[in-house]
C-alpha positions as a LaTeX table, in Angstrom:
\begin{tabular}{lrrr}
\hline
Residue & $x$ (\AA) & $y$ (\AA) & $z$ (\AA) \\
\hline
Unk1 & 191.84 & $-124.03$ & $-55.67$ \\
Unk2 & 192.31 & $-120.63$ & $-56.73$ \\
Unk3 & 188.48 & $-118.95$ & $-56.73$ \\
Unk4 & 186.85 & $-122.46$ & $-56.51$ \\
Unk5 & 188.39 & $-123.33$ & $-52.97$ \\
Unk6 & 190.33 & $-120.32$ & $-50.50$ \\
Unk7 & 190.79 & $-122.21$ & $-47.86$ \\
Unk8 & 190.91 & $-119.20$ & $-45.18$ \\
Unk9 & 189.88 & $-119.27$ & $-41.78$ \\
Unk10 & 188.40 & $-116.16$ & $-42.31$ \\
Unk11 & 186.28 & $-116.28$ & $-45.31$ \\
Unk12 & 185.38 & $-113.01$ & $-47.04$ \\
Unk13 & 181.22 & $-113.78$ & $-47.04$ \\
Unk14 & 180.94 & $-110.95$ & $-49.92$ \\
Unk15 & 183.28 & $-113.20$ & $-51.90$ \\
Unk16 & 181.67 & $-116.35$ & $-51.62$ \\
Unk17 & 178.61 & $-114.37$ & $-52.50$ \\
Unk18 & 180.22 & $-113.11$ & $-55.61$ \\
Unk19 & 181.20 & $-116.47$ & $-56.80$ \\
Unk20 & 177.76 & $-118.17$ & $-55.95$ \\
Unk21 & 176.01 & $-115.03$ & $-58.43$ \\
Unk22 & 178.80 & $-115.33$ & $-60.88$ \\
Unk23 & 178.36 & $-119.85$ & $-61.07$ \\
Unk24 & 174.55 & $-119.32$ & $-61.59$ \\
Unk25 & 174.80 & $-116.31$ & $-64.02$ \\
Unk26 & 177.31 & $-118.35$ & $-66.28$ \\
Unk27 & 174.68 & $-121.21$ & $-67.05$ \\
Unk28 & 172.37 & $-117.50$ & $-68.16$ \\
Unk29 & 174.78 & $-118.14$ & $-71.28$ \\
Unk30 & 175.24 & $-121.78$ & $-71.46$ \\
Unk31 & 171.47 & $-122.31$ & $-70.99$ \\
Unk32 & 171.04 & $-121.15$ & $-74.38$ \\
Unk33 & 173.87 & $-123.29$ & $-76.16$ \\
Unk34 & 171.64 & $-126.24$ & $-74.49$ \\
Unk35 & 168.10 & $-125.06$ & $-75.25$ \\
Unk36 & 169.44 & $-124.46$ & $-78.70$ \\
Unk37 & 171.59 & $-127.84$ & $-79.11$ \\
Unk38 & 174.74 & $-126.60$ & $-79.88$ \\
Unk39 & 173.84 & $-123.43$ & $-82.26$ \\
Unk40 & 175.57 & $-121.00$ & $-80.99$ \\
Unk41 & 173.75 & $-118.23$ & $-83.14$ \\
Unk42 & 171.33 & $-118.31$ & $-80.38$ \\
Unk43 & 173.89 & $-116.25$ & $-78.27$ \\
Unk44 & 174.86 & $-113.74$ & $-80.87$ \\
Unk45 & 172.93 & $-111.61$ & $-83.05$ \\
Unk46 & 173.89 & $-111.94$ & $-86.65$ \\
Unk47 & 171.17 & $-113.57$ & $-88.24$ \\
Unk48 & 168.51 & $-112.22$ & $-85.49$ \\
Unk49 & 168.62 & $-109.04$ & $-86.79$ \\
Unk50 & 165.21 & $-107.70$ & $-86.83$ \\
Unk51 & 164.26 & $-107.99$ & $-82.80$ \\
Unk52 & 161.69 & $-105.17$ & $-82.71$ \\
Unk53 & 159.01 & $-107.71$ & $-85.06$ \\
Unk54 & 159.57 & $-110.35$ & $-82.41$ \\
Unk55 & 158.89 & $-110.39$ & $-78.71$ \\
Unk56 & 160.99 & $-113.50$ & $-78.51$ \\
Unk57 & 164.14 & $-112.07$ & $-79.69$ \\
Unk58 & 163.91 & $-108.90$ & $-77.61$ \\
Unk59 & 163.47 & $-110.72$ & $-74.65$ \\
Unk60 & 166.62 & $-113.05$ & $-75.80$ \\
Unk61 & 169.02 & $-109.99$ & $-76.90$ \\
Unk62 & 167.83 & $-108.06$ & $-73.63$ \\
Unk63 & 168.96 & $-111.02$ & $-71.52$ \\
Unk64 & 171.92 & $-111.56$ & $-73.08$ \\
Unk65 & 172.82 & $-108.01$ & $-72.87$ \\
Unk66 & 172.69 & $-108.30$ & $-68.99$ \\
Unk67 & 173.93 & $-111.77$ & $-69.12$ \\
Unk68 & 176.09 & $-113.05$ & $-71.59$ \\
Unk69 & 179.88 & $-112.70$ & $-70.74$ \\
Unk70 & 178.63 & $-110.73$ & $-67.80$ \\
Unk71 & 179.01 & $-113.21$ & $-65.11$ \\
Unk72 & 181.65 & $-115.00$ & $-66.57$ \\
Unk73 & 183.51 & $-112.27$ & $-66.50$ \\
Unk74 & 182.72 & $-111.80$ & $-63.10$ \\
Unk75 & 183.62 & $-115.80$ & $-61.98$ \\
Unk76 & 187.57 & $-114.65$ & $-63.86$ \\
Unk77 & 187.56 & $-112.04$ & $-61.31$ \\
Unk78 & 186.55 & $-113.84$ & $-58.20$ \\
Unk79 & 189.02 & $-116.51$ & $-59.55$ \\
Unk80 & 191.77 & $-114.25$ & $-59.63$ \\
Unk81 & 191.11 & $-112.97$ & $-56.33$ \\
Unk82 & 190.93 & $-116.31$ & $-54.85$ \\
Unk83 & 194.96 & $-116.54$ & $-56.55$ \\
Unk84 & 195.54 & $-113.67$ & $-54.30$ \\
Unk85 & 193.85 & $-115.24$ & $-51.47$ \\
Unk86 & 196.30 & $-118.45$ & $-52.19$ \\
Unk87 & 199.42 & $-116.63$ & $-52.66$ \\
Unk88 & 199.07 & $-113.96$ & $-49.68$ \\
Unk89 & 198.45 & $-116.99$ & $-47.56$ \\
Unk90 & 201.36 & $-119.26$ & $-48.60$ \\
Unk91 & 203.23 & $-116.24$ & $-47.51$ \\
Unk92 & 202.28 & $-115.90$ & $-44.51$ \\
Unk93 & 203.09 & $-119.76$ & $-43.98$ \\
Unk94 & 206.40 & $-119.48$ & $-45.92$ \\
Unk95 & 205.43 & $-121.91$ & $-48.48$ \\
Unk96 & 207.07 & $-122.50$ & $-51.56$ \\
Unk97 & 204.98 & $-120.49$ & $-54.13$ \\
Unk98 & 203.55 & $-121.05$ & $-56.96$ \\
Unk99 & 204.53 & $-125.02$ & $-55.69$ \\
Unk100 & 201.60 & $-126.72$ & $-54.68$ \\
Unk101 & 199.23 & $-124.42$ & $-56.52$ \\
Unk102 & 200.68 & $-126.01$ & $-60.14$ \\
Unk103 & 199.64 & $-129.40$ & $-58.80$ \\
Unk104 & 195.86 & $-127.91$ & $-58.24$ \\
Unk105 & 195.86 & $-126.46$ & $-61.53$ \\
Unk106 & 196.72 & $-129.40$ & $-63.38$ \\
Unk107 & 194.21 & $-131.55$ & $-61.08$ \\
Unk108 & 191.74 & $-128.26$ & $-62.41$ \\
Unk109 & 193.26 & $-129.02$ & $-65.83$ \\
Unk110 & 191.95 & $-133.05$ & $-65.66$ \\
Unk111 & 189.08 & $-131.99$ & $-64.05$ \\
Unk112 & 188.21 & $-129.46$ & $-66.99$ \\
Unk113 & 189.05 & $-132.54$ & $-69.57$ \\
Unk114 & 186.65 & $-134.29$ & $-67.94$ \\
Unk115 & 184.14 & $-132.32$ & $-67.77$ \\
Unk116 & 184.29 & $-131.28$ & $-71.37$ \\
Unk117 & 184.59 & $-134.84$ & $-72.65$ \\
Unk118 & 181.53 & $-135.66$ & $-70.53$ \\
Unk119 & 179.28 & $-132.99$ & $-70.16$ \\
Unk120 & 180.11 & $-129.33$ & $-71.89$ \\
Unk121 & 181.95 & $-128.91$ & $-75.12$ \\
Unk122 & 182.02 & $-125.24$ & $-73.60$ \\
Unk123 & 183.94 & $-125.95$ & $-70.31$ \\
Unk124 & 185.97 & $-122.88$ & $-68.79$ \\
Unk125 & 188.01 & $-124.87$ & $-66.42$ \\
Unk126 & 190.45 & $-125.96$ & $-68.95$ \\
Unk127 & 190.88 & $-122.64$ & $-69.77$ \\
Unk128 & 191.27 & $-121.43$ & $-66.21$ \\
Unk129 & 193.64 & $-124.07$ & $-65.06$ \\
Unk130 & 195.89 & $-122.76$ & $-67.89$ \\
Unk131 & 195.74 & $-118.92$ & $-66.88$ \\
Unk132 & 195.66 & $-120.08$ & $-63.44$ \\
Unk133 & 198.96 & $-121.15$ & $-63.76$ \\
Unk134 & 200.69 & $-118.59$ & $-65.63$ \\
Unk135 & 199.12 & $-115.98$ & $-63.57$ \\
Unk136 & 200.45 & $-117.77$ & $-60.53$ \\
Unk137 & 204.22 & $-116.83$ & $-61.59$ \\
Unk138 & 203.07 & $-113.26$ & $-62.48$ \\
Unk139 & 201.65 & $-112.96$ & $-58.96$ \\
Unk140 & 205.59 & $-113.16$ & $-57.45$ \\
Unk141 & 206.39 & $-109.65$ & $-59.24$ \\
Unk142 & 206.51 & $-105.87$ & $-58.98$ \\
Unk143 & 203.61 & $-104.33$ & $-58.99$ \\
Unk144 & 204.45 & $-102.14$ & $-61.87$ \\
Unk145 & 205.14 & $-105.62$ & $-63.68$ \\
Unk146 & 201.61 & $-107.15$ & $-62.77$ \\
Unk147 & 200.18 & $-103.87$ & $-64.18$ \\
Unk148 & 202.63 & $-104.38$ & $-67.51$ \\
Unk149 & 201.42 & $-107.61$ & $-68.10$ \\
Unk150 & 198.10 & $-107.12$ & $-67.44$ \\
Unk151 & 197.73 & $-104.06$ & $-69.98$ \\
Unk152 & 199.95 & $-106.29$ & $-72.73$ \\
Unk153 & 197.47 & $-109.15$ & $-72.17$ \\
Unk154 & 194.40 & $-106.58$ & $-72.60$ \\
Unk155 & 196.25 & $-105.28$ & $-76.02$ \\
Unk156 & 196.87 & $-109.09$ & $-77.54$ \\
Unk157 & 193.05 & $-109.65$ & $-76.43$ \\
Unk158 & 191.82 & $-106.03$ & $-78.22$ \\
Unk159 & 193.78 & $-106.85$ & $-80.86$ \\
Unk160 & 191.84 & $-109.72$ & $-82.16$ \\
Unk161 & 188.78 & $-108.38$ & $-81.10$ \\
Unk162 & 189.46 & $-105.51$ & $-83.32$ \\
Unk163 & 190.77 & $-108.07$ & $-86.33$ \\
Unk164 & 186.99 & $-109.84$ & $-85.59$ \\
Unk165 & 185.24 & $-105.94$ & $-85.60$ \\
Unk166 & 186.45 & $-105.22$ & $-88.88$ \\
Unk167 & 185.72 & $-108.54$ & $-90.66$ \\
Unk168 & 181.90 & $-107.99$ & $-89.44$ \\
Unk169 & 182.04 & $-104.56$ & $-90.59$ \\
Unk170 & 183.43 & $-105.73$ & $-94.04$ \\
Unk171 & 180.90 & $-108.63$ & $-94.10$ \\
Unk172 & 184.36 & $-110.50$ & $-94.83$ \\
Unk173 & 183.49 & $-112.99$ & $-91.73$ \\
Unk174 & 180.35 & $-112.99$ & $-89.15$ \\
Unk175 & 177.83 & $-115.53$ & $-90.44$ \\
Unk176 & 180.94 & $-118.09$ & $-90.78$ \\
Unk177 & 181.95 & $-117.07$ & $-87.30$ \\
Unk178 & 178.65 & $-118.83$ & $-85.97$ \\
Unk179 & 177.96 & $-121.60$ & $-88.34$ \\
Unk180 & 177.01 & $-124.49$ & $-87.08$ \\
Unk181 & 176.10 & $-127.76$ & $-89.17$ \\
Unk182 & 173.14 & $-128.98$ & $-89.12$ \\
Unk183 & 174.56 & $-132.58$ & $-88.37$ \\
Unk184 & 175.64 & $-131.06$ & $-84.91$ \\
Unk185 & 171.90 & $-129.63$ & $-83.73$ \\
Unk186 & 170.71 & $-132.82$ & $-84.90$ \\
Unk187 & 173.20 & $-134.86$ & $-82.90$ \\
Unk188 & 171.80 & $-133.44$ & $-79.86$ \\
Unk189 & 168.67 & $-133.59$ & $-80.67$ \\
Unk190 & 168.81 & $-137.47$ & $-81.92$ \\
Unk191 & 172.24 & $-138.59$ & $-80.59$ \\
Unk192 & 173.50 & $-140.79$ & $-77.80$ \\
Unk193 & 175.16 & $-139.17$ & $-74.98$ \\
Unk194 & 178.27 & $-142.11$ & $-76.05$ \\
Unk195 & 177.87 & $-140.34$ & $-79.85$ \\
Unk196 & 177.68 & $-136.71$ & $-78.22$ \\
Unk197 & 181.57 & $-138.39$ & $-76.57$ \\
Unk198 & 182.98 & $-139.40$ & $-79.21$ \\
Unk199 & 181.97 & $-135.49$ & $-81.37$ \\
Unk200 & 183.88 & $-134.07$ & $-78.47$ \\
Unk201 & 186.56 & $-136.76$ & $-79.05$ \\
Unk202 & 186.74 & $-136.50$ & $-82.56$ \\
Unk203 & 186.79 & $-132.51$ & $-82.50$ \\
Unk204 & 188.82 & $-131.30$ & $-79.66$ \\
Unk205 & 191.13 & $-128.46$ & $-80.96$ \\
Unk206 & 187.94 & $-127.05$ & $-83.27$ \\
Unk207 & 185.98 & $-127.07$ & $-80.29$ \\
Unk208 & 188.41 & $-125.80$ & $-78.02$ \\
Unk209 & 189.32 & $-122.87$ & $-79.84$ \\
Unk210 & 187.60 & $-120.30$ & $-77.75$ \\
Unk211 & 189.23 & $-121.15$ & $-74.57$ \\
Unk212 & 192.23 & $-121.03$ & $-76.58$ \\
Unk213 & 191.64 & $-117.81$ & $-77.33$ \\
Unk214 & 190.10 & $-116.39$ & $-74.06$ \\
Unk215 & 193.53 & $-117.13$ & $-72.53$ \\
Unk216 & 195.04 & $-113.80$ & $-72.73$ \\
Unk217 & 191.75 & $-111.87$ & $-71.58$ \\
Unk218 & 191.69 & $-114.41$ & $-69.05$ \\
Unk219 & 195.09 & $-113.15$ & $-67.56$ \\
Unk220 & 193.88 & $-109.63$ & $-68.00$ \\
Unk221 & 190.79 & $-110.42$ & $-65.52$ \\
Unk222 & 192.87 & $-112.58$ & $-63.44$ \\
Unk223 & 195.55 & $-109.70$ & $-63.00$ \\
Unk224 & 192.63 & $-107.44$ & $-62.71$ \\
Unk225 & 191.20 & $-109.47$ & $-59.34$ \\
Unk226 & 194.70 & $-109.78$ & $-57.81$ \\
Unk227 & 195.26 & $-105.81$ & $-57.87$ \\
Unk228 & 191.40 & $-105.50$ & $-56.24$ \\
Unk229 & 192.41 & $-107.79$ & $-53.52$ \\
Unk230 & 195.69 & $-105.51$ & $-53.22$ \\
Unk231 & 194.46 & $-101.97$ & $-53.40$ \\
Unk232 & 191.81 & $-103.57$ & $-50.54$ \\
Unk233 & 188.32 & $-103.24$ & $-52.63$ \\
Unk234 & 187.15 & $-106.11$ & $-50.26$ \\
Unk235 & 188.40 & $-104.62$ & $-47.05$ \\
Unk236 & 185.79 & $-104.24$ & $-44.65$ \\
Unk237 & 186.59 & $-100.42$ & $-43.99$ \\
Unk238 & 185.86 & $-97.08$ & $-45.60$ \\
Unk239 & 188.77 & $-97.23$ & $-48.13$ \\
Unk240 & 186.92 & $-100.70$ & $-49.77$ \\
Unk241 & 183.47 & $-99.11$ & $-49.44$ \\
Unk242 & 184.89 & $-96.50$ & $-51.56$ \\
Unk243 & 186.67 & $-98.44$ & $-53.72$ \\
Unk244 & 183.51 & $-100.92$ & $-54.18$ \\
Unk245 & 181.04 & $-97.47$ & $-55.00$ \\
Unk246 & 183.46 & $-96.38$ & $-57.72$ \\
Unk247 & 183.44 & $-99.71$ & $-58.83$ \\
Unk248 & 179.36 & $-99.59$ & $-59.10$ \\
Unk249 & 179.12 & $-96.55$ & $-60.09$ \\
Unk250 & 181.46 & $-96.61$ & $-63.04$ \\
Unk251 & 180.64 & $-100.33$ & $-64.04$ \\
Unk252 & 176.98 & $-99.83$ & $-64.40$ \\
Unk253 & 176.94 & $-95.97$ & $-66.12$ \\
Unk254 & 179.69 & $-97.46$ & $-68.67$ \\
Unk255 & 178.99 & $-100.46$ & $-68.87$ \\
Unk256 & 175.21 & $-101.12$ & $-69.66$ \\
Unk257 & 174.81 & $-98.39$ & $-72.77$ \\
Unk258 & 177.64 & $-100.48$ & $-74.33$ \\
Unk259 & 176.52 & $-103.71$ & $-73.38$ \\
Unk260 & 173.45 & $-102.50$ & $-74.93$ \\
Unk261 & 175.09 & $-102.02$ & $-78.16$ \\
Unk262 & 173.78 & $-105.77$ & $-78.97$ \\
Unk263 & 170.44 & $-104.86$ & $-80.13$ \\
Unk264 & 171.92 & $-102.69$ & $-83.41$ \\
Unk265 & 171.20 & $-104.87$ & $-85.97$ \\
Unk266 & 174.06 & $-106.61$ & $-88.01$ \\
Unk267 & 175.80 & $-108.63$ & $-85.06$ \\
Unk268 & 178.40 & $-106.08$ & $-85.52$ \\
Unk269 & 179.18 & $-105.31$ & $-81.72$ \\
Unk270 & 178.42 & $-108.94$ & $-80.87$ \\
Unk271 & 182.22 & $-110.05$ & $-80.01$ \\
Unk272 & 182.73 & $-106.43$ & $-78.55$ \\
Unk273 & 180.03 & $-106.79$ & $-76.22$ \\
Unk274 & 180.90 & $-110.58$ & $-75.37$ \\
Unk275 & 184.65 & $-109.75$ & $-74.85$ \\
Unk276 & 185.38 & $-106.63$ & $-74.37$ \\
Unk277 & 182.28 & $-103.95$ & $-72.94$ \\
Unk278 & 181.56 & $-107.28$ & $-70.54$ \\
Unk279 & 184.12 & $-107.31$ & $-67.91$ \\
Unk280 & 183.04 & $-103.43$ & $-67.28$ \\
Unk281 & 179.25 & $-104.84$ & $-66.24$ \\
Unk282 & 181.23 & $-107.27$ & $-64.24$ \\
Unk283 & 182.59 & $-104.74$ & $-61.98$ \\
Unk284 & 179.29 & $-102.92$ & $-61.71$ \\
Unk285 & 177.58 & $-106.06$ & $-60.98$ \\
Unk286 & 180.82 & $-106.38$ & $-58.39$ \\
Unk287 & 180.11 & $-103.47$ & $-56.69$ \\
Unk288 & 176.78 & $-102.94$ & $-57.21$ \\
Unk289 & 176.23 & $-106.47$ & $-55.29$ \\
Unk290 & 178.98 & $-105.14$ & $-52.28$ \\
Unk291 & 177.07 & $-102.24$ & $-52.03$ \\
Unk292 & 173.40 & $-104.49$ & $-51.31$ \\
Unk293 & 174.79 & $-106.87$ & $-49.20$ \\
Unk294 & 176.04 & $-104.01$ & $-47.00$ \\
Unk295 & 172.84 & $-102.01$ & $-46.89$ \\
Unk296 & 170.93 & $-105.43$ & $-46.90$ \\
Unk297 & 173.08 & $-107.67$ & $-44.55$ \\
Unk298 & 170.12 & $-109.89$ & $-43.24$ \\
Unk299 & 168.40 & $-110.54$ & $-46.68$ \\
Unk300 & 168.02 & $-114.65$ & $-46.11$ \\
Unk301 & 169.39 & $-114.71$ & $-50.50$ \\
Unk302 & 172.82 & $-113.50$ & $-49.82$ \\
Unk303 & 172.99 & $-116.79$ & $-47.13$ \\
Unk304 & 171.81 & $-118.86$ & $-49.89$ \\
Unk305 & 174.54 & $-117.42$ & $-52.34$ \\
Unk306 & 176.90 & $-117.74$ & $-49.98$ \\
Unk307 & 176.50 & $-121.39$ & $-49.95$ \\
Unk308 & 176.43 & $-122.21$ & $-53.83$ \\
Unk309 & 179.69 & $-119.92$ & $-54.05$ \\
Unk310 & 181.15 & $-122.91$ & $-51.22$ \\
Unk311 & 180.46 & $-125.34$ & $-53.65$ \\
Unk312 & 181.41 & $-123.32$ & $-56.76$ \\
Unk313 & 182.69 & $-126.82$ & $-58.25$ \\
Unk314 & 180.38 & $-129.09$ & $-57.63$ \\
Unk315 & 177.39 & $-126.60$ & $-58.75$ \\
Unk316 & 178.88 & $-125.52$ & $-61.91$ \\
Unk317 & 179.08 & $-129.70$ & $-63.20$ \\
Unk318 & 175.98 & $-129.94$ & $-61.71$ \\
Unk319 & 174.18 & $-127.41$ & $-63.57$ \\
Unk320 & 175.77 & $-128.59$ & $-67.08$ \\
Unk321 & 174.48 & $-132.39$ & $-66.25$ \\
Unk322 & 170.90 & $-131.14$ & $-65.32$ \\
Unk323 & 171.06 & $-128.71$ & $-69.02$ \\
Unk324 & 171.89 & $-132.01$ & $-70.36$ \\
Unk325 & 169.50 & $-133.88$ & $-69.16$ \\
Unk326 & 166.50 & $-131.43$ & $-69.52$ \\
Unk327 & 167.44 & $-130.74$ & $-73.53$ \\
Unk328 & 169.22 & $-133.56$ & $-75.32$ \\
Unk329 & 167.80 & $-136.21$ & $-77.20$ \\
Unk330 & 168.92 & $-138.57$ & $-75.05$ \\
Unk331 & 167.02 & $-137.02$ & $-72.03$ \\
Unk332 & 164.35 & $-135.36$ & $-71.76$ \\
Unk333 & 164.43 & $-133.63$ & $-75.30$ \\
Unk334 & 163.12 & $-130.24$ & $-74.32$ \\
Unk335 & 165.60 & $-128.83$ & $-76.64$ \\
Unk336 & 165.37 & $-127.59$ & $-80.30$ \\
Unk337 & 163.25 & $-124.36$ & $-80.65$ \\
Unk338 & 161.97 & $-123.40$ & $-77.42$ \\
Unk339 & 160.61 & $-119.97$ & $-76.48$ \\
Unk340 & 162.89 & $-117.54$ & $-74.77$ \\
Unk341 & 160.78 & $-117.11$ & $-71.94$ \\
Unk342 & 160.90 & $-120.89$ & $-70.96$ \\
Unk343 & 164.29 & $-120.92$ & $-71.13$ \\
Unk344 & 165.09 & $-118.34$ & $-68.96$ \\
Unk345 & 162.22 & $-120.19$ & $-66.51$ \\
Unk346 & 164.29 & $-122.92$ & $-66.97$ \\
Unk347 & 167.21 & $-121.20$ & $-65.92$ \\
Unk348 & 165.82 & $-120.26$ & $-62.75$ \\
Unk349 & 164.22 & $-123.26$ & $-62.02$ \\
Unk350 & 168.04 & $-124.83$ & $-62.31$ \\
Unk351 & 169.06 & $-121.48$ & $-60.04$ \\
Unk352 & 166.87 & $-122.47$ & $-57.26$ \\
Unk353 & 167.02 & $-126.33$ & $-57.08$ \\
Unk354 & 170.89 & $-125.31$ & $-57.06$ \\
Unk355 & 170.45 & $-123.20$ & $-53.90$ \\
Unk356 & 168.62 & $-125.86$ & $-52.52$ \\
Unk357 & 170.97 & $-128.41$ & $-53.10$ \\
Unk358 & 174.14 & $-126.66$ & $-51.60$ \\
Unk359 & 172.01 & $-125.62$ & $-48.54$ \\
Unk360 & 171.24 & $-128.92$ & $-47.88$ \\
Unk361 & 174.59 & $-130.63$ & $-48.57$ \\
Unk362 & 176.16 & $-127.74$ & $-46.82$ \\
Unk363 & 173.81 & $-128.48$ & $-43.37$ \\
Unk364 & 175.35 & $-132.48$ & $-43.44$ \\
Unk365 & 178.96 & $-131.94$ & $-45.29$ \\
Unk366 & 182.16 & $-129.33$ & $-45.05$ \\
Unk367 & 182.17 & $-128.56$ & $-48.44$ \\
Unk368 & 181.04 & $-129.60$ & $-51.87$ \\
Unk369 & 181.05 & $-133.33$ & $-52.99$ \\
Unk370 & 183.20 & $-132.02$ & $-55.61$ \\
Unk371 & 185.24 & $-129.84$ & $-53.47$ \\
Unk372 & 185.49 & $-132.55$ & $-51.30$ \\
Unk373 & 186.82 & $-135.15$ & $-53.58$ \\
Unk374 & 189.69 & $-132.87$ & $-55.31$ \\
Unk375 & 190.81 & $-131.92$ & $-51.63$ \\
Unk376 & 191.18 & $-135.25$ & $-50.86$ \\
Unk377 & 193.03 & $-136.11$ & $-54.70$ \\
Unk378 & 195.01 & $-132.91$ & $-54.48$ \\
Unk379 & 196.88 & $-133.97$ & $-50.64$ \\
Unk380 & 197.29 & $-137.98$ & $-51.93$ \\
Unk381 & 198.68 & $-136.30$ & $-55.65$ \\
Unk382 & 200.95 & $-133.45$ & $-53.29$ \\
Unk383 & 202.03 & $-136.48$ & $-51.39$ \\
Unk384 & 203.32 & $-138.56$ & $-53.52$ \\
Unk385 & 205.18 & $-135.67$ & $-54.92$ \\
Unk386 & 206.98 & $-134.99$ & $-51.05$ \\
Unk387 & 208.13 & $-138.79$ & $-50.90$ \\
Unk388 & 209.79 & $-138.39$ & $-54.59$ \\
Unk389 & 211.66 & $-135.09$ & $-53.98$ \\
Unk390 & 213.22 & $-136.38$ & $-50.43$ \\
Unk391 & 214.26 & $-139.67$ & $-52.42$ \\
Unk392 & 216.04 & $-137.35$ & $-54.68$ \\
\hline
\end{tabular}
């Protein structure tokens, strides 16, 4: 499904590779949200403003500079270009498009539902499944149409971001931006993982509202890994080598100064950084990562990758259960006010038990259990739907 699953015979290893960095880099945000129960100050800046007295914060900001929104940005990508993947190969089969694809998105869609009611109050894949499937009908046009409503989603997206910008500047909004009762940090801390439900329950919309509003950037990054796919930035020939040096080149000498912007004091660039300088890391990360795995082909890490981007599914719910379990109350409690270091040890302790996992499972099983169990859902759900149309 879309970057999740591209069920090609002839896999693109660099993009599996992609999507295994970008899965573990997204819990490099979430890990905080955990460590911190739920206060999401933790990954912003506004009331950390004076980083140069504290070790601890410098290390935080410096992560999240290289972190935060990074590789998410970078998992919107691959998932667009696993769209492309879907679509070109539909084609080639003459398959009804986006047909069957709607019914995986909306299987996504459940999956995301149940995953946030369960596990992450922060869940993307709700979000994804949405953009997944209007990008899907965007996919069928002109080019010069994909690029139109690519650039109008970008402007809707800037256009808040600005709106945000301004507030902070006018100290009109920023601190209420973040807030986060106390009755929420101590529900994690204290709570039941049934009470921790029924908060999720109880406050769906209010906690949904940022993958609400991600949407249009969403389709912006979506559109943006469709066009890479077309202009051949993963081509295996000199006109993607190219393509994927520009890529690093540009990305990284743009994109880290102003991802850097995070440590002026104020929390000013804070939703700039997050949602707008980010994606420009992501393609220097993109290409920056193309350009080692070419020069470095038999490094054993990129196999490794290569195998939690197979199981993209199954590793992202399984890195949100083992958060759970290593900082809420109801677990092992390690959460509250822990030192930045040991949360980003933490991190890559959950990194590498990952990797281990999906080389394992991969050395027994096809694909993910996860993978393996919406594969199975998605042909019964498809069908069903067969039977009713040639009743019709």
């Amino acid at each position: 499904m879309g970057a999740w699953e591209v069920e090609n015979k002839k896999r693109i290893r660099s993009l599996d590779i992609l999507r295994g960095l970008a899965i573990l880099g997204t819990l490099g945000t979430n890990i905080w949200l955990f460590a911190y129960l739920g206060d999401i100050n933790y990954i912003f800046t506004f009331n950390h403003n004076q980083w140069w007295l504290s070790g601890d914060d410098f290390l935080r900001i410096l992560f999240l500079s290289l972190i935060n929104g990074k590789l998410l940005g970078l998992l919107a990508i691959m998932f667009g270009v696993g769209l492309e993947l879907k679509y070109q190969q539909s084609k080639r089969l003459n398959q009804t498009w986006p047909g069957r694809y709607i019914w995986l998105s909306l299987l996504l869609l459940m999956e995301g539902l149940l995953h946030f009611i369960f596990v992450l109050e922060y869940d993307i894949l709700m979000s994804y499944a949405v953009t997944a499937i209007v990008v899907s009908f965007i996919v069928k046009m002109r080019k010069r149409m994909i690029r139109i409503a690519m650039i109008s989603a970008a402007a809707i997206h800037l256009f808040f971001i600005v709106l945000v910008f301004l507030g902070v500047l006018t100290n009109s909004i920023g601190d209420e931006l973040v807030a986060v009762p106390k009755e929420v940090v101590n529900l994690y801390q204290h709570g039941s993982w049934m009470n921790q439900i029924q908060y999720r329950l109880f406050h769906f919309w209010e906690l949904r509202t940022e993958a609400i509003f991600v949407i249009p950037f969403n389709i912006c990054m979506f559109l943006l890994g469709v066009l890479l796919v077309r202009i051949g930035a993963f081509d295996n020939n000199s006109n993607g080598i190219n393509i994927r040096k520009r890529m690093m080149k540009a990305g990284l000498l743009v994109g880290l100064p102003l991802n850097l912007l995070l440590f002026i004091p104020g929390g000013y660039f804070d939703f700039p950084v997050r949602y707008v300088f980010a994606p420009i890391l992501s393609i220097g990360y993109m290409g920056a990562i193309s350009f080692l795995i070419e020069k470095f082909q038999a490094f054993s890490l990129w196999r490794v990758l290569e195998k939690v981007g197979k199981m993209s599914l199954s590793c992202y719910v399984l890195q949100n259960v083992l958060s759970s379990i290593l900082f809420y109350g109801w677990g092992l409690g390690l959460g509250g006010h822990p030192r930045s270091f040991f949360v980003i040890m933490i991190w890559i302790l959950i990194c590498l038990f990952q990797m281990l996992f999906a080389t394992l499972w991969l050395r027994y099983f096809k694909m993910g259990p996860m993978e393996s169990a919406r594969k199975r859902l998605a042909s019964l759900t498809i069908r069903k739907n067969i039977k009713k149309d040639l009743k019709m």
